[in-house]
N, C-alpha and C positions, 0 to 999 in steps of 0.2 A: 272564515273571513281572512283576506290578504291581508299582511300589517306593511306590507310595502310600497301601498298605494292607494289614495282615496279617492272616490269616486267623485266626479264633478259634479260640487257644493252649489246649491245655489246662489245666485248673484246676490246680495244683499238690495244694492241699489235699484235692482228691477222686481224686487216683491213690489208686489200690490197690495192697496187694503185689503182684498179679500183674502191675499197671502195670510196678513198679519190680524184680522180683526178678531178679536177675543172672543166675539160672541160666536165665531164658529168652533172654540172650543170650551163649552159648558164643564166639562167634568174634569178642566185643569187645575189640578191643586196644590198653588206654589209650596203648603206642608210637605208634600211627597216629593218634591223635587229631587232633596241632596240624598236619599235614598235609592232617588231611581239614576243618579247620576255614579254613586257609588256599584250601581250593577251592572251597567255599562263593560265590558269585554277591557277596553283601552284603558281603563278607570285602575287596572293590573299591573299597567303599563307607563306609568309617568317615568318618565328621565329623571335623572339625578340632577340635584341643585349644582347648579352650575354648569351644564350640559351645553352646546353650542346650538344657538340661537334655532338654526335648519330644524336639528329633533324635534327643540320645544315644540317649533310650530307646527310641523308636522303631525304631532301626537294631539295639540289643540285644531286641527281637521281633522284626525281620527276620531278626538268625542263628538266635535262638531256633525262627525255624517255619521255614527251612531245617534246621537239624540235624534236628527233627521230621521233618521228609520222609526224609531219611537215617535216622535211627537210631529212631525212635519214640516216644511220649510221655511216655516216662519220662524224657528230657532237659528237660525241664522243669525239673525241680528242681537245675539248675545252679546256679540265682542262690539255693541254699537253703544251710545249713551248720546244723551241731545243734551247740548249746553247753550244755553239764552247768551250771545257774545255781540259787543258794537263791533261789527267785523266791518273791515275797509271799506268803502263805497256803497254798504247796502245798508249800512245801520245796526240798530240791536235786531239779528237773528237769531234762527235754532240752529246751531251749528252740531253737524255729524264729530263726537270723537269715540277714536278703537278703547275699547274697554282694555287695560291692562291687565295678565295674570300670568305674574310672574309666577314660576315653578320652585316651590318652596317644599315645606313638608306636605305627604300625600294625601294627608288629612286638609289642612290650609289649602292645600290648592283646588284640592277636589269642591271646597265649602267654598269657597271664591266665584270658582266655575256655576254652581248650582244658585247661588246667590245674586250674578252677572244675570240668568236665566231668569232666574224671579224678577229683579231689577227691570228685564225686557219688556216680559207678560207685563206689568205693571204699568208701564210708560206705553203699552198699546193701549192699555185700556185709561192710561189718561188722554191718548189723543182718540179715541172714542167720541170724546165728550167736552176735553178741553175744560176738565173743572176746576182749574185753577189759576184759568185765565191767561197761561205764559206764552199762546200759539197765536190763539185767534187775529192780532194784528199784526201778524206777519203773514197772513194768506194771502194769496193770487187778488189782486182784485177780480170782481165780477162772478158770475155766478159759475157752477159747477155741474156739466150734463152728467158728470160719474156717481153722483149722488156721494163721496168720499166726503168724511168727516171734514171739516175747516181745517181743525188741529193737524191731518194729515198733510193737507193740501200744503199746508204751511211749511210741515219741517221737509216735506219733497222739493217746493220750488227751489232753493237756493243752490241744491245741489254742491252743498260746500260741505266738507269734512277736513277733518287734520288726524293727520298721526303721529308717531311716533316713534318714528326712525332709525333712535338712537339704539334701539334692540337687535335691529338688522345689522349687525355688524360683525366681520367674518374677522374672524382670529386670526388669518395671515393675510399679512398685507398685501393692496397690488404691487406688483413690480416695480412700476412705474412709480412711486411713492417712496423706494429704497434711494439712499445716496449714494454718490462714488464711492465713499468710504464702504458703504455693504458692498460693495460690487466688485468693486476695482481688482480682477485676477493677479495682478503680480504681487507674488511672495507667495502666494495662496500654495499649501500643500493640495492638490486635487490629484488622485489619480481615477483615469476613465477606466480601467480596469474592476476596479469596485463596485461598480454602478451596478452592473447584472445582477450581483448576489444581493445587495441591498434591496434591488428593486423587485427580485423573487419573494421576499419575504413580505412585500406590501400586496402584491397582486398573488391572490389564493382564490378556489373557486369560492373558496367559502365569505371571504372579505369583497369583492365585487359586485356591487350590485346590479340587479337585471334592466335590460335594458329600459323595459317598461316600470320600474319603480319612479316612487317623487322623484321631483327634481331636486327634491330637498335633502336626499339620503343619497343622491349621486353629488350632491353639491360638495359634502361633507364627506363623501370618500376623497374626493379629489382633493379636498383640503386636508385630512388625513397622509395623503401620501407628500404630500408639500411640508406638510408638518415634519413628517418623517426626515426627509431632504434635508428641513434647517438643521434639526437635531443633530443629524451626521457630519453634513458638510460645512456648513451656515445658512448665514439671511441671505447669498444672494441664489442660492439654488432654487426659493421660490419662482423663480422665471420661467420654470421649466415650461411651463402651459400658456406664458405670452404667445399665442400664438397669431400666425398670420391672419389679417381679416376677422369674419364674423366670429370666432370660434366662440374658447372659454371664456378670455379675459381682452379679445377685440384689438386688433391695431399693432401685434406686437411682431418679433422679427424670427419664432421660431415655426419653422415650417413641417415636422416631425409630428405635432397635435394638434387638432383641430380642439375637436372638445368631447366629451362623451357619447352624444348618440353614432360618432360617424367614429372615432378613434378607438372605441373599447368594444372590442369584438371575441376572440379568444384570451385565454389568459397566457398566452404562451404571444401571441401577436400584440397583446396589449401592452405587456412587460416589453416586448424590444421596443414598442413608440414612446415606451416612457423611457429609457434609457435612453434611445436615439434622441429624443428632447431635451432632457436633461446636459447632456455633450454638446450638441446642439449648443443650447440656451451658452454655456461655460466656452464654448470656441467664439461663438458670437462677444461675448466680452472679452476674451483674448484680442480678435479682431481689432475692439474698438479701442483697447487700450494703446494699443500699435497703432492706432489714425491721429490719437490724441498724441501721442509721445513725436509723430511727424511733426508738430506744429508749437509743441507746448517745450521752451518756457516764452511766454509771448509778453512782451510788455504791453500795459495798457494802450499809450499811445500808437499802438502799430496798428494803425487803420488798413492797411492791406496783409498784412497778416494774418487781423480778424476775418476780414473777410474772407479769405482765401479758406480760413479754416471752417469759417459756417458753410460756405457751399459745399465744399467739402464734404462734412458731416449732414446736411441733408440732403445732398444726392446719393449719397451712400446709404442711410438711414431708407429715403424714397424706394433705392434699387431692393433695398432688403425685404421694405413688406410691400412691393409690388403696389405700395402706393393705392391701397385695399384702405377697407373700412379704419376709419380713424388712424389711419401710420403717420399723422402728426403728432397723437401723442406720444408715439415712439420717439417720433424725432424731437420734443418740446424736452420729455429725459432728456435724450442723448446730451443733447444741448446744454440742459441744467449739469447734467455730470462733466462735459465739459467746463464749464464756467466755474465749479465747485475743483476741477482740478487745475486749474488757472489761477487760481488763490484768490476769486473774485467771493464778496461776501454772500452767505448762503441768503441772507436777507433779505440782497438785491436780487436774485435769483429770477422769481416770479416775475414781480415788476418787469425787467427788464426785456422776458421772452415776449411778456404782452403786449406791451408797446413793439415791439421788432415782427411781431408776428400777428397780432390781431385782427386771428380769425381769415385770414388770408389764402392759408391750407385748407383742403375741402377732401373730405374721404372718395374715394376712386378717381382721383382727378392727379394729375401729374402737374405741380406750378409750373408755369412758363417759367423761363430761364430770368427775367424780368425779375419777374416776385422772388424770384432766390437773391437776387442780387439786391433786389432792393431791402429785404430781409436781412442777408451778412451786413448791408451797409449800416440798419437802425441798429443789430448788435454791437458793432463796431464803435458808434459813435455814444452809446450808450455807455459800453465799458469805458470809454478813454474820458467821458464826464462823469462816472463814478466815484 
């Protein structure tokens, strides 16, 4: 069995009753479960508590498409649970939520998992029959040519689910999220001379993963080597994979990475695009500290000043990422870093790009010369009433 890639899980939202209905599995027996969950190959394999986000989940598709081999595709809907909610406009429904399991000890976690599975079996077989009353008035009106239970009928029409978000969350930040203060190159001891040998030691055939693995253990190497970067250089090395357009991280100004299926090819090719990025990403802030130092120290009241410095900065920003998918968020940074090295409050920050800019920039579109100006003017007059 591969442990580098699962096989496509089926959809949870497109089972059918016939998928799930319990009475196609007579000799299920929620006793035997955590038993049979513990003989599972992956069951070997739980990450370590506290592990980044990508593995856990990954490893919860690996038990996921072994149970599947074992018990069928109606195991799917482990990680589901129905909760009776007055949700906005529709009333009290059955609302779809992800079962949490978190990865604790391998015992706990494993009896969580097998317990989640019981929990399923169990809530098929109350929408079976609806014996307890909490579906039936939320069914479809009118009758049903599928012959599917009510109870079913009910928790499918709403097609409403929530999750839980807050798990998803990657241990290095985006770029785009750092301040000038991370950023700002001058004084910075950096030499580009070091880059190769550091970045030899990230890229090994043994540490890269294949092109065909998850996207979740390429996610996590690449966050690996970013890791790596802060650790040596700082925070603002993470930029290294802001790249142009659709790539890794969308909209950014380096041109040297795309993202992994199209940038990691040998490891000897791989390592120079990540160097080359990395320099790359650190000239590019050299750059812009040089565009800001043209115009900055600017008092508030200089209405043409400001302006002169926002067109400035997003034609320049524009010419950088080719004016590609989302190169306004590049330019909404730039902008914040500017503002933040103008000694404007980091508070006003937000507020003040939205009002000047809202929603005006459109990805692959280049503004007329109009909207740039009309742009510098709302910043302009934004700062000098701050």
């Amino acid at each position: 069995m591969t442990t580098d890639r699962v096989a496509r899980l089926p959809e949870f939202r497109q089972l059918t009753w016939r998928d799930v209905d319990p009475a196609t599995r007579p000799d299920f027996d929620p006793a035997a479960v955590a038993a049979l969950v513990r003989s599972l190959p992956p069951a070997a394999e739980i990450p370590p508590v506290g592990t980044d986000w990508q593995l856990a989940d990954f490893w919860r598709d690996r038990m996921t498409q072994a149970l599947v081999e074992r018990l069928g595709d109606w195991v799917v809907g482990w990680r589901n649970t129905v909760v009776m909610e007055d949700y906005p406009g529709h009333g009290v429904i059955p609302v779809w939520w992800d079962v949490e399991l978190p990865i604790t000890t391998p015992a706990e976690t494993l009896d969580r998992l097998a317990a989640a599975l019981v929990a399923w079996h169990e809530l098929t077989v109350e929408l079976a029959t609806d014996a307890r009353g909490r579906f039936a008035a939320s069914a479809p009106a009118g009758t049903d040519s599928t012959g599917d239970p009510v109870a079913w009928r009910a928790v499918k029409a709403p097609g409403i689910g929530r999750s839980r978000p807050g798990r998803f969350v990657h241990s290095i930040p985006h770029p785009g999220s750092l301040s000038w203060a991370d950023v700002d190159p001058r004084g910075r001891d950096f030499d580009p001379a070091t880059v190769p040998a550091v970045v030899a030691s990230l890229v090994t055939a043994e540490t890269i993963p294949a092109q065909g693995a998850d996207w979740r253990l390429r996610d996590l190497w690449l966050e690996s080597v970013s890791a790596s970067f802060l650790q040596r250089y700082g925070q603002w090395a993470i930029g290294w994979r802001w790249s142009v357009g659709e790539g890794d991280l969308d909209g950014g100004p380096v041109g040297n990475w795309c993202c992994f299926s199209h940038s990691v090819t040998t490891r000897e090719a791989t390592a120079a695009a990540i160097v080359a990025s990395l320099i790359e990403w650190h000239d590019w802030l050299v750059d812009t500290a040089d565009r800001f130092d043209r115009f900055l120290p600017l008092a508030a009241g200089d209405l043409d000043g400001w302006e002169r410095a926002v067109v400035h900065l997003v034609t320049a920003v524009g010419d950088r990422t080719d004016y590609d998918s989302a190169w306004y968020s590049c330019c909404t940074t730039v902008l914040g870093w500017f503002l933040e090295a103008a000694g404007i409050a980091p508070a006003e920050h937000k507020k003040l790009l939205d009002h000047a800019i809202g929603g005006r920039f459109e990805s692959w579109t280049e503004p007329s010369r109009e909207v740039v100006a009309s742009v510098a003017e709302r910043v302009a007059g934004q700062v000098a009433g701050a």
